[in-house]
C-alpha positions in Angstrom: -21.1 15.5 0.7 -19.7 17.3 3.5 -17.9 14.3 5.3 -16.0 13.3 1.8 -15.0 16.8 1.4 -12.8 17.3 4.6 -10.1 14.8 2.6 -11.1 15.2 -1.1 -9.0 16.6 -3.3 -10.7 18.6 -6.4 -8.3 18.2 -9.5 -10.0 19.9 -11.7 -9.1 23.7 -10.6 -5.6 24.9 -9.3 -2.0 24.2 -10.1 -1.5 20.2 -10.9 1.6 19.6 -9.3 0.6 20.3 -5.5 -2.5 18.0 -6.0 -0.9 15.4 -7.3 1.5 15.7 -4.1 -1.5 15.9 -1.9 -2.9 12.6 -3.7 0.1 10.4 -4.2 1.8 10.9 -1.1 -0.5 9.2 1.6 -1.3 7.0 -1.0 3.1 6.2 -1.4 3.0 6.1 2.4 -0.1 3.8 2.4 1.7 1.5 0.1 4.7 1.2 1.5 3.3 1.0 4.7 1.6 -2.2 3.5 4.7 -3.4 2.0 6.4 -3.6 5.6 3.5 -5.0 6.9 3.8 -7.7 4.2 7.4 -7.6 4.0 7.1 -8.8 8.1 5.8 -12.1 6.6 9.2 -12.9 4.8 11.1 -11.6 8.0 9.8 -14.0 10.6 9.7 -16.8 8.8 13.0 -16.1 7.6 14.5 -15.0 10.7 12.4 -17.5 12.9 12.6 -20.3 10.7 14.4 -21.1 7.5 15.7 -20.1 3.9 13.1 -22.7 3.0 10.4 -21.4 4.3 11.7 -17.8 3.1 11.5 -19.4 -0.3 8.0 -20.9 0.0 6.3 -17.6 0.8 8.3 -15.9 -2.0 7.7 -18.8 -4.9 3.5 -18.1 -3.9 4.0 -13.8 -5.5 3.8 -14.6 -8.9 0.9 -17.1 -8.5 -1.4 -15.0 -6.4 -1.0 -12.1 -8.5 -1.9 -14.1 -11.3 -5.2 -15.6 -10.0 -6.2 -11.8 -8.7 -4.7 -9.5 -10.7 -8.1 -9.5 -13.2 -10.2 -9.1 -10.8 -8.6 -6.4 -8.9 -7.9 -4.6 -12.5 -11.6 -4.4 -12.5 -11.2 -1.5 -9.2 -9.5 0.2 -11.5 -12.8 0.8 -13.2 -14.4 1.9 -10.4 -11.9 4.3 -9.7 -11.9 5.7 -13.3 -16.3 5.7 -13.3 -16.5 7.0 -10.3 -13.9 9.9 -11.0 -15.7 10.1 -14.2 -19.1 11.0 -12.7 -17.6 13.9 -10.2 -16.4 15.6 -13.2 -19.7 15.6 -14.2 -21.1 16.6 -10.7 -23.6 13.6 -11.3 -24.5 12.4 -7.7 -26.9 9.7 -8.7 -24.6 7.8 -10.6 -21.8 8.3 -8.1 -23.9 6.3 -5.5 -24.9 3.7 -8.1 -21.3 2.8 -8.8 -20.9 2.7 -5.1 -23.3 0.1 -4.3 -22.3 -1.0 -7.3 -19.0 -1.8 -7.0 -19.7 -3.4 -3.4 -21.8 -6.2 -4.5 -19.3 -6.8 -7.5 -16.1 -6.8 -5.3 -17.6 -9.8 -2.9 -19.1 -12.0 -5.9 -15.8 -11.7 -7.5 -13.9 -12.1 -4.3 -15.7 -15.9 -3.4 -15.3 -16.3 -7.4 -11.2 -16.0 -6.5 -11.0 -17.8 -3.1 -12.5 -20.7 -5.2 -10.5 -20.8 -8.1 -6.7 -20.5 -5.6 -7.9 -22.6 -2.9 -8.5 -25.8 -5.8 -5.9 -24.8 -8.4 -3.0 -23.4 -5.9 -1.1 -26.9 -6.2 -1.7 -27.8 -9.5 0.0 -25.0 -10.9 3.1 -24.5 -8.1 4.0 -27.6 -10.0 3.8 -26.9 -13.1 5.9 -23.6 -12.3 8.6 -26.0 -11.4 8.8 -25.0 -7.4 11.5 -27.3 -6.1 10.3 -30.2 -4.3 11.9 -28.8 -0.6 9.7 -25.9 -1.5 6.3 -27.2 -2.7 4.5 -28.8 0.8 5.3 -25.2 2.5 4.0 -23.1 -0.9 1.1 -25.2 -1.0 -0.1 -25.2 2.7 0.3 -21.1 2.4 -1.3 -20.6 -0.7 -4.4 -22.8 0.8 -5.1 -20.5 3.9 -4.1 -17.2 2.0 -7.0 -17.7 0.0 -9.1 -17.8 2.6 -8.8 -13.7 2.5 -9.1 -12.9 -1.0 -12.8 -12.1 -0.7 -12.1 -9.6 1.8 -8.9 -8.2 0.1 -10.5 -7.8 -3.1 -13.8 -6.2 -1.8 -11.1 -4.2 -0.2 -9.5 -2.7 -3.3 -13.4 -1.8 -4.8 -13.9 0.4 -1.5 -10.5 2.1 -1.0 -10.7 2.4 -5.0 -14.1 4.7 -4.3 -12.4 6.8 -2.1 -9.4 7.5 -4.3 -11.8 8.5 -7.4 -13.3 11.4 -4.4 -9.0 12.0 -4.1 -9.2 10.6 -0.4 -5.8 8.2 -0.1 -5.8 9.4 3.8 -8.2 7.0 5.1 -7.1 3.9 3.4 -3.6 5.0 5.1 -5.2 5.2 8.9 -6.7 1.7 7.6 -3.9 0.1 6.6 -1.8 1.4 9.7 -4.2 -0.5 12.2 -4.8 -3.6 9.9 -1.2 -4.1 9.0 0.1 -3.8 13.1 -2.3 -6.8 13.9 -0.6 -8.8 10.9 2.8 -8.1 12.2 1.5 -8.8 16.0 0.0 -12.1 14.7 2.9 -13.1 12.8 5.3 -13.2 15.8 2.6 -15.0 18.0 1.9 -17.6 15.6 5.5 -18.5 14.1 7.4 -17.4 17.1 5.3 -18.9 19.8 3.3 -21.4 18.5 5.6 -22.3 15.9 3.1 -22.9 12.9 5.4 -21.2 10.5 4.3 -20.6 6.9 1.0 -21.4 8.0 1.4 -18.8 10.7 2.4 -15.9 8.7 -0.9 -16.9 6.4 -3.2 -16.8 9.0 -2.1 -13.4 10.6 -2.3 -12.5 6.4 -6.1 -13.3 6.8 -7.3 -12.0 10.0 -5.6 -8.3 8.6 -7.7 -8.4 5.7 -11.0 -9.0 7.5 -9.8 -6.5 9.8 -8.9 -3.6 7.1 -12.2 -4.4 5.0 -14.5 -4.2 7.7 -12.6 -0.5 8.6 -13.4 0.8 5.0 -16.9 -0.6 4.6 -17.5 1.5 8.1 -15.9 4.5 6.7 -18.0 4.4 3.5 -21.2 3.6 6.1 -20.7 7.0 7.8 -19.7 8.9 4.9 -22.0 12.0 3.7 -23.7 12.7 0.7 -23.7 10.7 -2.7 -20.8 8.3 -1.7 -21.9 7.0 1.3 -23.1 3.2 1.7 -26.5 2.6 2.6 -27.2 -1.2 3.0 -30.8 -0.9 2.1 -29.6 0.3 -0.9 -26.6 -2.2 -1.6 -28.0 -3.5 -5.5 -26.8 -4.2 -8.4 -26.8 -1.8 -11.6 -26.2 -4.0 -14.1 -25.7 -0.8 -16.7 -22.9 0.5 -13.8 -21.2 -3.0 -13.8 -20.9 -4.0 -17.3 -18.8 0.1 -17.5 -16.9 -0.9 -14.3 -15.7 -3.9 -16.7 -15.8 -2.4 -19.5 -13.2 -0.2 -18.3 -11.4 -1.8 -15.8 -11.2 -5.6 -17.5 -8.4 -4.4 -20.0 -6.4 -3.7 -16.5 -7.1 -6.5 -15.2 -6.4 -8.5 -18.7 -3.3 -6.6 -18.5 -2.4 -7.5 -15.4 -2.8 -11.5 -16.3 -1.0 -10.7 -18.8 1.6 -9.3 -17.0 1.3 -11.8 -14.5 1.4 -15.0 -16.7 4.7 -13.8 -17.5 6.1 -13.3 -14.0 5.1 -16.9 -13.4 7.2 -18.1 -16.6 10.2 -16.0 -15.3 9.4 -17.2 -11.5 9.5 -20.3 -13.5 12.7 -20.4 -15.1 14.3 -18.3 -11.7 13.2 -21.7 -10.0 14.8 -24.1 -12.4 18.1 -22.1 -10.2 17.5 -23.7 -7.4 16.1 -22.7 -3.5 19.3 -20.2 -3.0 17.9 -18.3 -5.7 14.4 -18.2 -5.4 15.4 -17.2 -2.0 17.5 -14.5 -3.4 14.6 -13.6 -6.1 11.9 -13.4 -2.9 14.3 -10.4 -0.8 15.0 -8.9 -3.8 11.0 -8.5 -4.8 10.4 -7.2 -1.6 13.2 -4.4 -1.6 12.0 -3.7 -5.6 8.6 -3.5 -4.3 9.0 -0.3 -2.4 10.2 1.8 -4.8 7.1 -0.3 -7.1 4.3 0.9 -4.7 5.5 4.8 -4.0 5.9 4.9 -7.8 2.2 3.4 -7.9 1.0 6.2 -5.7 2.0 8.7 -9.1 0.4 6.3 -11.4 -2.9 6.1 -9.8 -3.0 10.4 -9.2 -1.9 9.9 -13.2 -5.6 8.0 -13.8 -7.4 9.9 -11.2 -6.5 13.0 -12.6 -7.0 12.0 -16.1 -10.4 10.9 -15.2 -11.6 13.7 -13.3 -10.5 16.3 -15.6 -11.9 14.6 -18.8 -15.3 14.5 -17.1 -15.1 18.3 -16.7 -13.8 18.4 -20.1 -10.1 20.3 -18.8 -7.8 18.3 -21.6 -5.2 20.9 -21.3 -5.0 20.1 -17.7 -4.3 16.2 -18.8 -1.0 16.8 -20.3 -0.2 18.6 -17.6 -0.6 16.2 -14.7 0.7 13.6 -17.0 4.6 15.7 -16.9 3.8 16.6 -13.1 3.0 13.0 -12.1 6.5 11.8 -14.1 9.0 14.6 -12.4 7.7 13.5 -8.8 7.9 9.7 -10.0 11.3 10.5 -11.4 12.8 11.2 -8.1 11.3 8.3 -6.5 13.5 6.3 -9.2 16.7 8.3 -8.2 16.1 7.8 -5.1 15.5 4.0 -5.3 19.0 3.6 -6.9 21.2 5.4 -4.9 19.7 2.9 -2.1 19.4 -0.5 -4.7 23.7 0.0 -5.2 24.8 0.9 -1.8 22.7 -0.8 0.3 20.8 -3.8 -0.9 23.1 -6.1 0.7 22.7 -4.7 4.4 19.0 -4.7 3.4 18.5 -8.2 2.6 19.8 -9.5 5.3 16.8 -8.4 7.1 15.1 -11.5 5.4 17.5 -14.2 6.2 20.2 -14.8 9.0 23.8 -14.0 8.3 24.8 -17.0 8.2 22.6 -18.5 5.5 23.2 -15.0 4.1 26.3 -15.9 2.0 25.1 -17.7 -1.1 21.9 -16.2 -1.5 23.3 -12.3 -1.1 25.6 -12.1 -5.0 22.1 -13.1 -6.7 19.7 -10.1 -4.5 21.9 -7.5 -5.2 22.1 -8.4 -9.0 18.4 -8.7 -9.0 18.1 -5.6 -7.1 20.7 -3.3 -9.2 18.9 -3.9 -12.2 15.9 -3.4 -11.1 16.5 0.2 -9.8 18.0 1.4 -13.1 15.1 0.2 -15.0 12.5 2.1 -12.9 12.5 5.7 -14.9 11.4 3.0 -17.8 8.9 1.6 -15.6 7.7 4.6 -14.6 7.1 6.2 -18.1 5.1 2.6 -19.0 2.5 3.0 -16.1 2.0 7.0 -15.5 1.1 7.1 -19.9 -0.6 3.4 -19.1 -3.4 4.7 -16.6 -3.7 7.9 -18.6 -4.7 6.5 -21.1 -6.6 4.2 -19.4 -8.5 7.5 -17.6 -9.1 8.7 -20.8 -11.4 5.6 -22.1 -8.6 4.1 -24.0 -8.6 0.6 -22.0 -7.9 -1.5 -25.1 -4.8 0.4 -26.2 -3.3 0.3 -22.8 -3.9 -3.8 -22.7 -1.9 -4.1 -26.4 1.4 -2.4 -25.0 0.9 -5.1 -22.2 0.5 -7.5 -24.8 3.9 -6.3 -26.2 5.6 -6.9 -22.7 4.2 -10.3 -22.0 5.8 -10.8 -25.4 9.0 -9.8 -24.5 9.1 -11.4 -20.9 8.0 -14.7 -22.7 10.5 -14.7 -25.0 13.5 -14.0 -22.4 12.2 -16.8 -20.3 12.0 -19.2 -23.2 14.9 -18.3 -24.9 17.2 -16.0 -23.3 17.2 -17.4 -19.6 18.1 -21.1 -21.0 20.8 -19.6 -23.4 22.4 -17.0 -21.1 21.4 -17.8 -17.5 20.7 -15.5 -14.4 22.0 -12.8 -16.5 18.9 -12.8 -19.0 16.5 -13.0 -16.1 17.7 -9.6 -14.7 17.4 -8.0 -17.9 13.5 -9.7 -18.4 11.5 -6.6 -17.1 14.1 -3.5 -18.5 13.6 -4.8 -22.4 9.6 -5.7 -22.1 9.0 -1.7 -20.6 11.6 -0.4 -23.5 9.0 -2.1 -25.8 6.4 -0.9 -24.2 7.1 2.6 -24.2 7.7 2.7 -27.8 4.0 2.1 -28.4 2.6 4.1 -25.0 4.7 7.5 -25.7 3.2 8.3 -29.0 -0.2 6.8 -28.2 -0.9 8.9 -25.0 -0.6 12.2 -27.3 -2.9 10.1 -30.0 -5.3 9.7 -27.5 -5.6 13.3 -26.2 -5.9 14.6 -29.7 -8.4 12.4 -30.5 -10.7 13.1 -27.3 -10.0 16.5 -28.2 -11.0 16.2 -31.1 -14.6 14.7 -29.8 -15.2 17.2 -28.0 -14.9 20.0 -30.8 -17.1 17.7 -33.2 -20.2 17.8 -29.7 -19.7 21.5 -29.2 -20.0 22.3 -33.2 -23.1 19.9 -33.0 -24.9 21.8 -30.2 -27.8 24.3 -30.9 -26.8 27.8 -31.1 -29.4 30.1 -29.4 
């Protein structure tokens, strides 16, 4: 294993805090990195072309995440088994889940690009996307999904290397791939003036581009991680764990996601000024999203590798060490969220469409920030309990978000207007935490617990 071990990280000896550093932070630059990349989409057509066209791109989030947020939940169990079975120092099921976890990632991938490309405009409508909107949505939405097989067999690879701790390689990957998108964006809307459809094409060829990087990578890799064609086969006994465990994630994320698109919903009964403001704001919320993401993903790998050496002290402790880092993402997200969202946002639009659309980012923006510790405390005890087997207790507490969102798009936005709609995602994570911050403990003790009852059951020489 001597080519994964030049950028693993072992997190199951030494002090927690340092490796969780070591892990997160390429992973937070990785992210964030991707974000700009992404974020580039929304600036060209923005600056290039119109508020319209800003708001067509931005009406698409909720929807894509919706159609691919189960399947991509399901890398989450690939990075939990895989995590699982280094704990354990068992090779041969390491490069089972591998080869595994390849052949899943591309049937699930086509399984995706089918269901978007036919049911994309069927359901923009039915999210109420205003009519000046709906052509452009549609006609991005249509070529997007002509990626999602390579982004999701994306996520199963780099998810492989995270479970070994690697988040470097993923960042070199992402650094290239996302350069070419930006490249491609400003030939194709600039130049050739396609557009939306521009900014969706660049989208594509990035994706191809940063999954055929990884699947090298895992090619030349050493040992019991690296990808052998001749071997590429399908464990049934591996898949049906990879879903067992990573299908309440991506449930979760449906869930979570089905309620984004009633709020995106009732956002765009607002009008295009809105959804416009709604779409800069996402993008300057998802910064601070993705470096906190980098914490909550060390949270599950750490969780996983340490419960397959059987370390549950060390648990709770990467559990505090990955909320203090996370806690000063958050403080640092809203000292920049109230002083300078509005010189942000108008990065995605030009100054003089700028004036109606700014009031409605920063409000979306503010509350955002001051929300994130909650945020933060929901998805760092989420994914470790998650790492710790406890996949169907981490879906209920998303059950009791999708509960709350649904309710405050119902009922509050109508009642209260723009208002309630800030205030949709701080009171779902107060809910959730209520049930998260006493089950995480629950859930220690009781693989504690286990493993006392196994060692009293063994066979005393």
């Amino acid at each position: 294993m001597a080519a994964t071990k030049a950028n693993s990280i072992v997190m199951t000896e030494g002090r927690p805090l340092p490796q969780i550093i070591r892990f997160s932070v390429p992973l937070a630059l990785t992210g964030i990195l991707q974000l700009l990349f992404n974020a580039a989409d929304v600036i060209v057509v923005g600056k290039f072309d119109s508020s319209t066209a800003l708001a067509a791109v931005g009406a698409t989030t909720s929807l894509i995440n919706l159609l691919i947020g189960a399947f991509i939940g399901i890398s989450v169990g690939v990075n939990i088994l895989v995590a699982r079975y280094l704990g354990c120092r068992d090779d041969e099921r390491v490069s089972r889940s591998v080869h595994t976890s390849v052949v899943l990632g591309l049937g699930l991938g086509v399984v995706v690009f089918l269901l978007g490309f036919f049911l994309a405009s069927p359901l923009l409508r039915l999210m109420d996307t205003p009519e000046d909107v709906l052509p452009l949505s549609d006609r991005y939405l249509q070529i997007y999904f002509i990626g999602v097989p390579a982004s999701l067999l994306y996520n199963f690879c780099a998810a492989v290397l995270r479970a070994f701790g690697d988040t470097k390689k993923p960042f070199f990957f992402l650094s290239i791939s996302g350069t070419v998108n930006v490249l491609l964006n400003l030939f194709f809307v600039v130049v050739c003036r396609l557009g939306v459809a521009g900014v969706a094409i660049a989208t594509v060829v990035s994706q191809y581009l940063a999954l055929a990087l990884v699947l090298i990578c895992l090619m030349r890799l050493e040992g019991c991680a690296q990808l052998e064609l001749k071997k590429l086969r399908f464990y049934p006994d591996e898949a049906l764990r990879m879903i067992q465990i990573g299908l309440p994630a991506g449930l979760q994320s449906v869930i979570f996601n089905i309620s984004n698109v009633m709020i995106q919903s009732s956002i765009n009964s607002f009008g295009a000024d809105v959804v416009a403001a709604n779409t800069a704001a996402g993008n300057l919320d998802s910064f601070i999203y993705t470096a906190c993401n980098s914490v909550y993903h060390a949270s599950m790998t750490f969780t996983s590798q340490n419960l397959g050496a059987g370390k549950y002290d060390r648990i709770k402790q990467g559990t505090y060490a990955c909320m203090f880092i996370g806690i000063l993402y958050c403080v640092l997200f809203v000292l920049i969220a109230q002083f300078g969202t509005r010189y942000l946002a108008l990065l995605f639009m030009n100054a003089d469409e700028a004036a109606s659309v700014m009031d409605y980012t920063q409000q979306l923006s503010v509350a955002f920030a001051y929300a994130t510790p909650l945020l933060l405390a929901v998805n760092v005890l989420r994914l470790s309990i998650q790492g710790m087997g406890y996949s169907r207790l981490s879906l209920l507490s998303g059950v009791l978000e999708m509960v709350a969102r649904i309710f405050i798009s119902v009922w509050a936005v109508p009642q209260f207007g723009f208002a309630a709609a800030c205030m949709a995602n701080p009171l779902a994570w107060v809910l959730a935490n209520c049930f998260l911050i006493p089950g995480v403990f629950k859930c220690l003790e009781a693989r504690r617990r286990q493993a006392e009852r196994v060692r009293r059951e063994l066979p005393t020489e």
